[in-house]
C-alpha positions as CSV (number, residue, x, y, z in Angstrom):
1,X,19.5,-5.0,10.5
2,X,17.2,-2.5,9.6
3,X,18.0,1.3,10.0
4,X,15.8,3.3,12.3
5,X,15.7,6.1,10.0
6,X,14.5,4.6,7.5
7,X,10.9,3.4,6.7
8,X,8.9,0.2,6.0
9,X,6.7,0.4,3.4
10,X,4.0,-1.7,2.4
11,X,3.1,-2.2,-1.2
12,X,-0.1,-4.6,-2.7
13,X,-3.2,-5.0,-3.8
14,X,-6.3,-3.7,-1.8
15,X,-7.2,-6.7,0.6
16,X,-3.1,-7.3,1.1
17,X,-3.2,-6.5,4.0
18,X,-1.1,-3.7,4.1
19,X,-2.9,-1.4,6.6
20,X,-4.2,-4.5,9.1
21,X,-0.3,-5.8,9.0
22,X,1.7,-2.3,8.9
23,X,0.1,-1.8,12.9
24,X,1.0,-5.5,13.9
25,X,4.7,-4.7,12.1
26,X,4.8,-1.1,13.7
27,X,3.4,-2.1,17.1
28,X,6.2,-5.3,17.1
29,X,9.2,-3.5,16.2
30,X,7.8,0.2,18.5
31,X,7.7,2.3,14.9
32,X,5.3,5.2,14.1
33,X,2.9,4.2,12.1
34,X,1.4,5.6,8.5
35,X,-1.7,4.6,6.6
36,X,-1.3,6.8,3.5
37,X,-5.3,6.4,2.3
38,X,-6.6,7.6,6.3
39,X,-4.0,10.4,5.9
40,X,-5.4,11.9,2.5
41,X,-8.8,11.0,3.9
42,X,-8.1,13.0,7.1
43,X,-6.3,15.8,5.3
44,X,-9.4,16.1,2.5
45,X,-12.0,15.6,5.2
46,X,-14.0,13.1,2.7
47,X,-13.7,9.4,1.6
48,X,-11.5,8.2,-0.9
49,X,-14.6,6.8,-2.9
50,X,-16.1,10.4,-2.2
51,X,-12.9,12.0,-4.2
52,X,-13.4,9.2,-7.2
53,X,-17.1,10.2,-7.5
54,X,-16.9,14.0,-7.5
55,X,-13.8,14.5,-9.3
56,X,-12.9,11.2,-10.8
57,X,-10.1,8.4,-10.4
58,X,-7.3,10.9,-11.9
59,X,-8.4,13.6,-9.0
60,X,-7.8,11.0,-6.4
61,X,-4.3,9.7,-8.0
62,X,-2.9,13.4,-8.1
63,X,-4.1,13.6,-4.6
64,X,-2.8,10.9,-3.6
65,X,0.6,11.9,-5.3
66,X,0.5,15.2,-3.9
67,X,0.2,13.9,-0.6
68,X,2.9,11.5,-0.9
69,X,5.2,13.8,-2.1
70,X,4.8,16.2,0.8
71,X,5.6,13.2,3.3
72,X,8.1,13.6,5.0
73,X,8.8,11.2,7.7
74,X,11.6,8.6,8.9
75,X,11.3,5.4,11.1
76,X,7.8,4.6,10.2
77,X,5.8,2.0,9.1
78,X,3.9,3.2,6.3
79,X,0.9,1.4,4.4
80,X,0.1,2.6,1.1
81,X,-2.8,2.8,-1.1
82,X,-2.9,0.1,-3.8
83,X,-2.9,2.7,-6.5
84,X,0.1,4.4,-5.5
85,X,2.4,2.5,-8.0
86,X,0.8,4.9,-10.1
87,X,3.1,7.3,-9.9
88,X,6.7,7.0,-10.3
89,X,7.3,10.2,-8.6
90,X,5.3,9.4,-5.4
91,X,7.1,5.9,-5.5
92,X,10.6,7.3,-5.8
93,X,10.3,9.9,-3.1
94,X,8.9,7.2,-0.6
95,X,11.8,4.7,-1.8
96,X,14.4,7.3,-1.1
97,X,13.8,6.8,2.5
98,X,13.3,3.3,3.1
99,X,12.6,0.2,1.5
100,X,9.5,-1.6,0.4
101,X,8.1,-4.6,0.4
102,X,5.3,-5.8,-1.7
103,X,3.2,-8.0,-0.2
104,X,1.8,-10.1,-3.0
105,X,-1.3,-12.5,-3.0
106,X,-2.3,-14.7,-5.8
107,X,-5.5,-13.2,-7.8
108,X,-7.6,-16.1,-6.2
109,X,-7.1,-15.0,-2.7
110,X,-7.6,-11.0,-3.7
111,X,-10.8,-12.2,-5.5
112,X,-11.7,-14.1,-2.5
113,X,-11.5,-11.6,0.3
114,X,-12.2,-8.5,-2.0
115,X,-15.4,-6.9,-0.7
116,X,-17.2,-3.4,-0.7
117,X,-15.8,-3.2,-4.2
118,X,-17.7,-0.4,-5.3
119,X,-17.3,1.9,-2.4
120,X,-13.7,1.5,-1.3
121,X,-12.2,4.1,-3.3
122,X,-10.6,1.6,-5.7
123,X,-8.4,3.3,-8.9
124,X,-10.2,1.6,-11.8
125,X,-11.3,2.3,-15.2
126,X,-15.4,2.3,-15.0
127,X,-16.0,-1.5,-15.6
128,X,-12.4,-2.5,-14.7
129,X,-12.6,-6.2,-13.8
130,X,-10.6,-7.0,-10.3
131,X,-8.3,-9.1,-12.6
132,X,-7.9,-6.4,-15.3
133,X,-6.8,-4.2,-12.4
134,X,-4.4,-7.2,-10.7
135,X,-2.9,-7.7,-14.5
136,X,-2.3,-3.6,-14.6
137,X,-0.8,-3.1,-11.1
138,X,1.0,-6.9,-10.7
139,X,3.8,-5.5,-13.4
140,X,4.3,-2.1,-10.9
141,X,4.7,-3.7,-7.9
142,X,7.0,-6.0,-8.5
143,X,9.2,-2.9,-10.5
144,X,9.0,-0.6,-6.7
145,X,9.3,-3.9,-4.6
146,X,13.1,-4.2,-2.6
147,X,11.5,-7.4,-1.6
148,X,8.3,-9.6,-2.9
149,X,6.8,-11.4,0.3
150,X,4.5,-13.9,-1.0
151,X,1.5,-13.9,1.2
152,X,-1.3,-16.1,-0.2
153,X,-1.8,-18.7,2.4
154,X,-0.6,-16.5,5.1
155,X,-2.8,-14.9,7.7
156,X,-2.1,-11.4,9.8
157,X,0.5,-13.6,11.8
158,X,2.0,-15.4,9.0
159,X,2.5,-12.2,7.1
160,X,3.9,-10.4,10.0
161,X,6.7,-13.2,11.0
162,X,7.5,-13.1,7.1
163,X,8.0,-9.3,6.9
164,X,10.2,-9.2,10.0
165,X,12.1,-12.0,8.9
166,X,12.9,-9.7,5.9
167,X,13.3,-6.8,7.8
168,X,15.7,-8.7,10.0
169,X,17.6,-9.9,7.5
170,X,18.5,-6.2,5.3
């Protein structure tokens, strides 16, 4: 069974479903919960897209490490940016105190529900294709992932029963 100490954390692609899941899977199993992209946000007092535009996508991934790096929390749910595999650093810090789950879609389904593209604060080359970036990232997740949910035909609830299912069962 899982270990109160440690922490959940979410992994994927942006349109997972990371953030809208990680309050269903904090609120069901009475966990803090940690949205990694609304804490930089709150902390820099601008949008993620806001830090891509001023400073560039490199500004927002040091951020973004920075910030994940000076986490330090246990017994929470936490949802992570999509970019965040980035960084092996960020990811080995958040790993030492829980275990992750990456909950992967097909690039079908992230094409299908991916919307306000260009103002999300996505971490792409200028131009990047939404499948350039899936064939860049798949690779990483599954490297971080302790377990790869497969969520393509799933909705909120479907994910949810999967993930504590897993949870349940480590």
């Amino acid at each position: 069974m899982h270990d109160s100490k440690d922490n959940i954390i979410l992994i994927g692609m942006p349109w997972s479903g990371k953030s809208t899941t990680g309050v269903l899977l904090a609120k069901a199993l009475a966990m803090p919960y940690v949205d990694t992209d609304v804490l930089i946000q709150a902390a820099l007092g601008k949008k993620l897209q806001d830090i891509i535009d001023a400073d560039g996508m490199d500004a927002l991934r040091r951020v973004e490490e920075q910030h994940l790096l000076s986490l330090q929390c246990r017994g929470h749910v936490i949802a992570t940016g999509g970019s965040v595999v980035y960084s092996d650093a960020a990811m080995g810090h958040l790993k030492k105190y829980g275990r992750c789950y990456y909950l992967h879609l097909p690039l079908t389904v992230v094409e299908s529900r991916a919307t306000n593209i260009e103002y999300r604060g996505l971490v792409r080359e200028p131009g990047q294709s939404l499948a350039d970036l899936y064939a860049t990232r798949e690779p990483l997740y599954r490297r971080f992932a302790d377990e790869i949910l497969n969520c393509g035909t799933l909705d909120q609830e479907g994910v949810l029963a999967l993930l504590l299912a897993a949870i349940k069962k480590t």
